[in-house]
C-alpha positions, 0 to 999 in steps of 0.5 A: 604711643606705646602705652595707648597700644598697650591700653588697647591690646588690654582692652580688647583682650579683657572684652574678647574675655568677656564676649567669649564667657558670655557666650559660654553662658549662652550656650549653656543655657541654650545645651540645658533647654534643648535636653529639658525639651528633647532628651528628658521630654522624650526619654526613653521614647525615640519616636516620640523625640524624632517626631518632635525633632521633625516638628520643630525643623531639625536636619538629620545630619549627613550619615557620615557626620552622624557616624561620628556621634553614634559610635557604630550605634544604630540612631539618628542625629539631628542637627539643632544649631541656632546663634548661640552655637553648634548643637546636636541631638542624638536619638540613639535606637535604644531609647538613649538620647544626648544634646551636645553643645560644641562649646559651653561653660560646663559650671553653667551647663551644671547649674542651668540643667539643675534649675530648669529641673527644678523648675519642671519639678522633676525631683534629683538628686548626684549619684557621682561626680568624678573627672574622666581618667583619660581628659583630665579636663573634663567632669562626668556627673550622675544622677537620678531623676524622677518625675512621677512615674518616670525613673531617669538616669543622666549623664552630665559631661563637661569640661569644668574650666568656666571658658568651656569646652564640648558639653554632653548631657545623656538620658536613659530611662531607669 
């Protein structure tokens, strides 16, 4: 009896594993489309990006909460949470804009954003990877990005354990 529990404590436990990487997955590549279709669609141009955040239904966040991602910063923050996870879009008034998963994988994160540019054929190339001094867990990574004209600096930060953790992926025009 003891070792049918102990069958089922290993079971669960490899399965809820499983469930929750996939789900880290999910959310990476979910984190990674909604920057391609907000933040780099728009960089640059936040009336542009918060008119297509309207468009597509997304809720300003209560003034409180959004004080919470803009720092003191003048902006709007939309809430743009779906089944795969909590996200968030922030439209800073400089022309900066972030997506930000609560939880993703950050290798997935890194590797869903670099395809989908691939894809959209925006050429780029890593200035920098470094950790953070202060959350050793965490992984900034730069780059430069171009797309005809467009000269794009980002920002990749993620946690770089594959179970995940918060995920921020930053633009600026260049």
């Amino acid at each position: 009896m003891l070792r049918r529990l102990c069958l089922c404590i290993a079971a669960l436990t490899g399965c809820s594993a499983a469930v929750a990487e996939e789900l880290a997955a999910a959310a990476a590549r979910q984190v990674a489309g909604l920057f391609m279709q907000s933040c780099l669609q728009f960089a640059g141009d936040k009336e542009a990006l918060r008119g297509w955040a309207k468009q597509k239904g997304l809720k300003v966040l209560p003034a409180e909460v959004q004080e919470a991602f803009l720092y003191g910063l003048p902006g709007v923050v939309f809430d743009a949470s779906n089944k795969d996870g909590k996200f968030v879009v922030v439209s800073q008034d400089a022309g900066s804009c972030s997506a930000i998963a609560e939880s993703a994988s950050g290798p997935g994160v890194i590797a869903e954003l670099e395809k989908d540019m691939t894809d959209a054929r925006i050429a780029f190339k890593v200035t920098a990877e470094k950790a953070d001094l202060e959350e050793k867990a965490l992984r900034h990574r730069e780059y430069l990005a171009s797309q005809g004209q467009r000269q794009l600096l980002l920002l990749v930060s993620t946690v770089k354990d594959p179970p995940g953790g918060q995920a921020m992926l930053t633009v600026n025009r260049n």
